[in-house]
N, C-alpha and C positions, 0 to 999 in steps of 0.2 A: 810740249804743250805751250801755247799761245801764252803769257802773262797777264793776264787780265786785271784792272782798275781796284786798288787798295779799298776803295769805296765800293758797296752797293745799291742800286735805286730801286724801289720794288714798286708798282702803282698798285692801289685798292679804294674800293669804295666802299662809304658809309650804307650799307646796306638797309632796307626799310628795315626788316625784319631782324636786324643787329643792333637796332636803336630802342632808348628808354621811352618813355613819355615824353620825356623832353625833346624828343626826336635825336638824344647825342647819343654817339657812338655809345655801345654799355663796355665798359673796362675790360672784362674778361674777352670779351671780341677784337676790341684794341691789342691785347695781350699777345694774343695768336696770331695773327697778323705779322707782329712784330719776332712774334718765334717761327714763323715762315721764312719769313725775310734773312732771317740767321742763316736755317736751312737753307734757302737756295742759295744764298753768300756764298756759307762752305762748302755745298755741294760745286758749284760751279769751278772751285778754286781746290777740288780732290783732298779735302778735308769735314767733307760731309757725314751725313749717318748713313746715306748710300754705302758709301766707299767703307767706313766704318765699320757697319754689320757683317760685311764682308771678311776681318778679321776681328771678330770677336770685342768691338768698341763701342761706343756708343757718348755723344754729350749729356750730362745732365748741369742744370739751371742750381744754381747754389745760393747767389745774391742778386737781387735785383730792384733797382729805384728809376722811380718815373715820376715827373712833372710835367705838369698841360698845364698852358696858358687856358684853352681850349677847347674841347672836344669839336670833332667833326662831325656834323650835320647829317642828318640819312640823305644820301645820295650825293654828297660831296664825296669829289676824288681827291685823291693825299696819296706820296710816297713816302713808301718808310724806306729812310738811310740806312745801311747799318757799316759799322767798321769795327775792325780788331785794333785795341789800342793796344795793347800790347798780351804776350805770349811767353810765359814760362813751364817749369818741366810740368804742376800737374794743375794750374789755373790760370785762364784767358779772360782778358776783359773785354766786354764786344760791346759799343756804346752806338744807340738809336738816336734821329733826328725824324720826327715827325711833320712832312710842309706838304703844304696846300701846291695845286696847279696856279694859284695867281703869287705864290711864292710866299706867302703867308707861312712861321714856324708856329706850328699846333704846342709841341712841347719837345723834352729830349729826355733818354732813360740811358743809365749804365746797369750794367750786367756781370755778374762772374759767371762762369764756368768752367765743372770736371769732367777732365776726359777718364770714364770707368771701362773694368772690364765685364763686358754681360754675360759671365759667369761666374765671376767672385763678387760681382758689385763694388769692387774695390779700385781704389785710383791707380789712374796708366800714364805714362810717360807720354805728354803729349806732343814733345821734340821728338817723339821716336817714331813719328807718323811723317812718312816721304822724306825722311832726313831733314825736319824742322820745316817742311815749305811756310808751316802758316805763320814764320817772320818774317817770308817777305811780303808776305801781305797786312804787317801791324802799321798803322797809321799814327803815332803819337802828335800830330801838327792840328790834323782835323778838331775846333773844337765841341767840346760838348759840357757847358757852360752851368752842370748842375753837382751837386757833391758825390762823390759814390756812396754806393749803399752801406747801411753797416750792421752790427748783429742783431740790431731790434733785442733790446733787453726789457724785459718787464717780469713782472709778481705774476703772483697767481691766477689773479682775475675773478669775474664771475661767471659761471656758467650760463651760456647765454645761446646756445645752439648743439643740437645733437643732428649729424646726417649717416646717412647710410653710402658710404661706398659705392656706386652701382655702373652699371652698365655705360653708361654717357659721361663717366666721369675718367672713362680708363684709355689712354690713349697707346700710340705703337709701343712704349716701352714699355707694355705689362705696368704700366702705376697711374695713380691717381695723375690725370694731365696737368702741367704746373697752372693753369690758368685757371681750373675750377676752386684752386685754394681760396683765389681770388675772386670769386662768385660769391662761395659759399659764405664768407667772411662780409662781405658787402651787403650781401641778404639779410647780416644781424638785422639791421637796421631796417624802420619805417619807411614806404615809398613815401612818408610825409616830410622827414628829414631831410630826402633828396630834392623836397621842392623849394628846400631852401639852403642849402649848400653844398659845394662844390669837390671836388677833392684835388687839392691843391698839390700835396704828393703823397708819393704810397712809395714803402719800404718793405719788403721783402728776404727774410732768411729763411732759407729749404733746410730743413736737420736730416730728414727722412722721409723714405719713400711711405705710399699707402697705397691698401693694393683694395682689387673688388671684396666686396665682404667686411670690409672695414669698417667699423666704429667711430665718424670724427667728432669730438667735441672741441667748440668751439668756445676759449674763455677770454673776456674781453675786462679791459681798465681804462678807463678813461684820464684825460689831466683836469686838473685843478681846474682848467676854463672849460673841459667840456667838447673840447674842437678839434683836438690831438688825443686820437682811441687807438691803444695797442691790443693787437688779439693774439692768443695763446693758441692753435692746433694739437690736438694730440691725437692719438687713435687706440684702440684697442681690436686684436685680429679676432675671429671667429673662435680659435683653440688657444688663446691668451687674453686673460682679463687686464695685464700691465696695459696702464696708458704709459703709450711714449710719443715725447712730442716730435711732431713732423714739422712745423712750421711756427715762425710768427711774425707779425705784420703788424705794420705802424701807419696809421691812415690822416692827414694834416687835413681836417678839412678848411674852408673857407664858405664867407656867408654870400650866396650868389649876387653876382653884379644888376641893381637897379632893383 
């Protein structure tokens, strides 16, 4: 097999119909994009979820932080980077650069991920895939100029959303798709609030999966200023009343420019 570049470039456009009011990109659209962009990395370099399903593997999304200077415009092209910074036995860190065709940087995001088994759901040796290929492809030089994510700790919260699991929410791996968390949580809030700030970064910790049928509630805290809101996920299944939590998310916003 040919060795192909440590680095991947993937192009996409700000779609009309992927954008807000404000004509920017909406987050969860950005989101996916950039878990494409994973996708065809690893698939191209035989450490994909092609090659994966194949015996019994599969990636899942664990921690994830992103910062926009930003957002892209409907109908603006931008390639999402992606690269493996680095690769141990059962979590990989794969870190995004978001730029424009006139060479404009949008923003940059890090990432962890597990490699599980799609029969136990439990974590796999992920050197044990083609005798470690995916360290020759870790890039540690490439930079990516932003902090990694961390566990997003917060209280209780207040209950501030209830949704239904459903149909659109469920992607290839049987679960809720990691980008509707980020919908769903985003939706707390006023479209009046978005007409006045930004989100400056988003922090993301996955505890657990949620499947169709699901119960997600949605509990949120804000800080002392108001501008920095943590939000709690949890679920309850259809044949258990136990909430347990699947997610939580730290949202920085900022007050829009001009």
């Amino acid at each position: 097999m040919t060795e192909l570049s440590k680095v991947g470039a993937y192009s996409f456009m700000a779609e009309t119909f992927h954008c807000d009011f404000s004509k920017r990109l909406f987050y969860d659209h950005l989101v996916n994009y950039m878990l494409n962009a994973a996708d065809f990395h690893s698939t191209d370099r035989q450490f994909g979820m092609l090659y994966l399903n194949t015996i019994q593997k599969t990636w899942v999304l664990s921690r994830f932080a992103i910062e926009m200077a930003e957002m892209p415009l409907a109908h603006e092209k931008f390639s999402v980077e992606t690269w493996v910074e680095s690769a141990m036995r059962y979590f990989t860190h794969r870190n995004f650069r978001m730029v424009g065709e006139d060479g404009k940087v949008y923003g940059y995001a890090r990432s962890i991920w597990a490699m599980i088994d799609t029969e136990t759901r439990q974590p796999t040796d992920i050197l044990a895939v083609h005798d470690g290929l995916i360290q020759q492809y870790t890039d540690k030089e490439k930079e990516c100029p932003i902090d990694r994510p961390s566990r997003v700790q917060m209280g209780d919260g207040e209950l501030v959303a209830t949704v239904m699991a459903r149909y659109s929410d469920i992607d290839v791996n049987g679960h809720v798709n990691s980008a509707k968390y980020i919908q769903h949580v985003l939706d707390t809030l006023p479209m009046e609030w978005y007409a006045q700030y930004m989100i400056q970064r988003m922090e993301v910790a996955y505890v657990a999966e949620a499947h169709n049928g699901d119960t997600l509630k949605i509990y949120s805290l804000p800080d002392e200023a108001g501008q920095t809101i943590y939000f709690r996920m949890t679920k309850q299944s259809p044949d258990d009343a136990t909430e347990a939590e699947v997610c939580r998310i730290m949202v920085k916003y900022v007050k829009e420019k001009g």
